[in-house]
C-alpha positions in Angstrom: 39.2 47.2 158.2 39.7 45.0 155.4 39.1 41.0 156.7 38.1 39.2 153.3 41.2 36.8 152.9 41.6 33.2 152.9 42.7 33.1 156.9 44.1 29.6 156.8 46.8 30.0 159.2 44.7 29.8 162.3 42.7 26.9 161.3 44.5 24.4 163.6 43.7 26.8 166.1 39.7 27.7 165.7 37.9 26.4 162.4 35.8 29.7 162.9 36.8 32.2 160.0 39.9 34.1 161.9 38.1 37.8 162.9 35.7 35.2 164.8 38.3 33.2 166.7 37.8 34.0 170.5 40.9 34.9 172.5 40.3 35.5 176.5 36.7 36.1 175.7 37.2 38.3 172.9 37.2 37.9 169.4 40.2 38.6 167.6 38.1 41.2 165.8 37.1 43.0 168.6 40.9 43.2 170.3 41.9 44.8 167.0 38.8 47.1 167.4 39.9 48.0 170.8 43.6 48.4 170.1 43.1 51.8 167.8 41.7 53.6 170.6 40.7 56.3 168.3 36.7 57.2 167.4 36.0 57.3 163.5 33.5 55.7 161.0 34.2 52.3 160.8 34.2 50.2 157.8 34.5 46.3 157.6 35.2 44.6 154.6 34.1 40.9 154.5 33.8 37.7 152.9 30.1 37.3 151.7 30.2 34.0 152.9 31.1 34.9 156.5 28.2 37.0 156.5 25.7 34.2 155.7 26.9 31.2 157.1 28.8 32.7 160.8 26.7 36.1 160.5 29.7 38.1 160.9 28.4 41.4 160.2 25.7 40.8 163.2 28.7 40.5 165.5 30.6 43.6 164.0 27.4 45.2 164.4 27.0 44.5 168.1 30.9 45.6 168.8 30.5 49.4 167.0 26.9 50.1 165.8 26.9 52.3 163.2 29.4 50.5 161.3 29.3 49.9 157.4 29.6 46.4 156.1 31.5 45.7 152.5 30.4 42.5 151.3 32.6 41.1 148.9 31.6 37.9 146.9 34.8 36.6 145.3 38.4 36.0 146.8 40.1 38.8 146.6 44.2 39.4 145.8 45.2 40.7 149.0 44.5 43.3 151.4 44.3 46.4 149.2 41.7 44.4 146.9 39.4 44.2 149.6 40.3 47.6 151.0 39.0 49.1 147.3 35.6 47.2 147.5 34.9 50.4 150.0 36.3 53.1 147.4 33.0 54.7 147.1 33.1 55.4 151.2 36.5 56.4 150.9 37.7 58.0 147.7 37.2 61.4 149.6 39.3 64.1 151.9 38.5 62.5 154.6 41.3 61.0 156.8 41.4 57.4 156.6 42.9 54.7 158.8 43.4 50.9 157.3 44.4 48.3 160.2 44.6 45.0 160.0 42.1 42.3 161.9 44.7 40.2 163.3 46.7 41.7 165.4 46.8 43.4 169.1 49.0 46.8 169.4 50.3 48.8 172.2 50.4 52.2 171.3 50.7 55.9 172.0 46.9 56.8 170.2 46.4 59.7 172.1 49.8 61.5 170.6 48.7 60.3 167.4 45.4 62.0 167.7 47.2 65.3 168.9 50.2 65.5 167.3 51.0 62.8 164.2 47.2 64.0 162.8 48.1 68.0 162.7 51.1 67.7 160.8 51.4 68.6 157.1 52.1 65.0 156.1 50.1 62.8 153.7 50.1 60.1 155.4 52.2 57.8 158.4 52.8 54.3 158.9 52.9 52.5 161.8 56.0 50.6 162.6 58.0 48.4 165.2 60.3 50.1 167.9 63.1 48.0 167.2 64.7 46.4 164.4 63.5 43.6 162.4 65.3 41.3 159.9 62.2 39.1 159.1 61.1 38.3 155.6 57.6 38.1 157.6 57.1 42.0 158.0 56.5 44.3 154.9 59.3 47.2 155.0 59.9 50.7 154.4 63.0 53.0 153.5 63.4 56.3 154.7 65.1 59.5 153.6 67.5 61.7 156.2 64.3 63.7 157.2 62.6 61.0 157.9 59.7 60.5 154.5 59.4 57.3 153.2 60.9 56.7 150.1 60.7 53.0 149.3 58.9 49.9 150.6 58.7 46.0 150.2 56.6 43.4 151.3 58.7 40.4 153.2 61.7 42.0 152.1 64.0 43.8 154.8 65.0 46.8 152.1 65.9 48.4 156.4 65.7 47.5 159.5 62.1 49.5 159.5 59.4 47.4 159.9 55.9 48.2 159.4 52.8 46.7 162.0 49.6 46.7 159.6 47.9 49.8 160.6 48.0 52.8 158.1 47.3 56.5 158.2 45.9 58.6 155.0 45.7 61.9 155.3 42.8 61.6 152.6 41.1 58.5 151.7 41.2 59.7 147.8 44.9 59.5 147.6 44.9 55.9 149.4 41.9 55.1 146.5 44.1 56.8 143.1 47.6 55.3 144.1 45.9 51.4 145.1 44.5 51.5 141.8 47.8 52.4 140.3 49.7 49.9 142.1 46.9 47.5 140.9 47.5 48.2 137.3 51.6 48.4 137.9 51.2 44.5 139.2 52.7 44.7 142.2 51.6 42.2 144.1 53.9 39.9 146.2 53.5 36.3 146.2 49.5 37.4 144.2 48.7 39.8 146.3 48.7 43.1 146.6 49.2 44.5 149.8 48.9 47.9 151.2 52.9 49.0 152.2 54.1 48.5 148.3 51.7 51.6 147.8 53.8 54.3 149.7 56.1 53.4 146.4 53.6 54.9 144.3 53.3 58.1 146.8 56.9 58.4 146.7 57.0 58.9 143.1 54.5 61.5 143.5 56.2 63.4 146.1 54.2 62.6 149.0 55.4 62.9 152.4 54.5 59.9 154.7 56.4 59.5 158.1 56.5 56.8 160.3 55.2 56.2 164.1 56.8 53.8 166.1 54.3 51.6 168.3 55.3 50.5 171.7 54.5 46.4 171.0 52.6 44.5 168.7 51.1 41.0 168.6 50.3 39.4 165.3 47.1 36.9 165.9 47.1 35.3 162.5 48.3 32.0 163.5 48.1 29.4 166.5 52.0 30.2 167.7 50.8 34.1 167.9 48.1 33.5 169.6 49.8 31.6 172.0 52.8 33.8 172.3 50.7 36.6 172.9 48.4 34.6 175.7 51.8 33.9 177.4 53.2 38.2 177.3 49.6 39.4 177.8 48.8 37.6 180.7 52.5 38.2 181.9 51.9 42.0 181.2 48.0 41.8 183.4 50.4 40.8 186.3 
């Protein structure tokens, strides 16, 4: 889980660094912890500075034990940056999920474990129900059975929208095509983020699918948060 960017969206909201912003008691963290509903080795890749001045990795620690903090000591260029300060946990065939740290899902993890996991795919990426027209979202395009073929960050190249949580087949292919999208430069708005990648695993003839979640809350700014303290609550009742 990759949470080493600037996070300035939410500072009207909490000056805590974002992960660390509570929300009904929990963390924003911990509800995107509790929102995979899937068991794994976790991996938390922070700010260096979070770690010594809020002690972030003591509270990662207390919410899944065995869990493996990245500390990273500069700012880095987006989400796939920080995501290959872990490469030496991860450039491997194990499977690998990367979610984001700001965001709540409801989703069907159970079918995911059973059947999206035993398919002879690469990889799968988790995307809204509906769709989306918002240069907000990051996008991917899709042939007629169903692969990705293209994708964009904050530009609607479809109506397919992607949610921030990522499936790799094998953590080495996620490790050889970042680097190469890396090198390539492209980064959107100086970053690089993770959906431009399934470009790269296009051109190599990868098959990645997609897996439509049921609802998703961002949490990376006050208006989120408050939108999803209104539908949350509303869905409780």
């Amino acid at each position: 889980m990759p949470m080493a960017g600037k996070g300035t969206r939410l500072q009207s909201y909490d000056s805590y660094p974002k992960p660390l912003v509570k929300i009904l008691g929990k963390t924003i963290v911990e509800w995107s912890i509790d929102t995979l509903g899937l068991k794994g080795n976790f991996i938390f890749c922070c700010k260096k500075e979070h770690i010594e001045k809020f002690e972030i990795d003591k509270v990662l620690k207390k919410i899944v034990p065995n869990c493996k903090i990245i500390s990273i000591d500069y700012q880095t260029k987006g989400t796939m940056e920080s995501v290959l300060e872990a490469s030496d946990l991860i450039n491997s065939d194990e499977e690998l999920i990367i979610s984001d740290t700001d965001h709540y899902l409801n989703w069907d993890s159970e079918y995911f474990n059973k059947i999206i996991r035993n398919k002879k795919i690469d990889g799968c990426v988790m995307v809204f129900p509906e769709e989306y027209n918002s240069t907000k979202a990051s996008y991917v395009k899709l042939d007629n059975q169903g692969f990705v073929t293209e994708s964009a960050e904050k530009l609607p190249i479809s109506k397919t929208a992607t949610v921030g949580l990522h499936y790799f087949k094998k953590g080495s292919d996620l490790v050889k095509f970042g680097n190469e999208m890396i090198e390539r430069g492209m980064e959107y708005n100086n970053e690089f983020y993770v959906t431009p990648v399934y470009n790269i695993f296009s051109k190599y003839n990868k098959k990645i699918t997609t897996f439509p979640v049921k609802k998703m809350w961002a949490l990376g700014s006050a208006d989120e948060v408050n939108l999803f303290l209104k539908e949350f609550d509303y869905d409780k009742k």
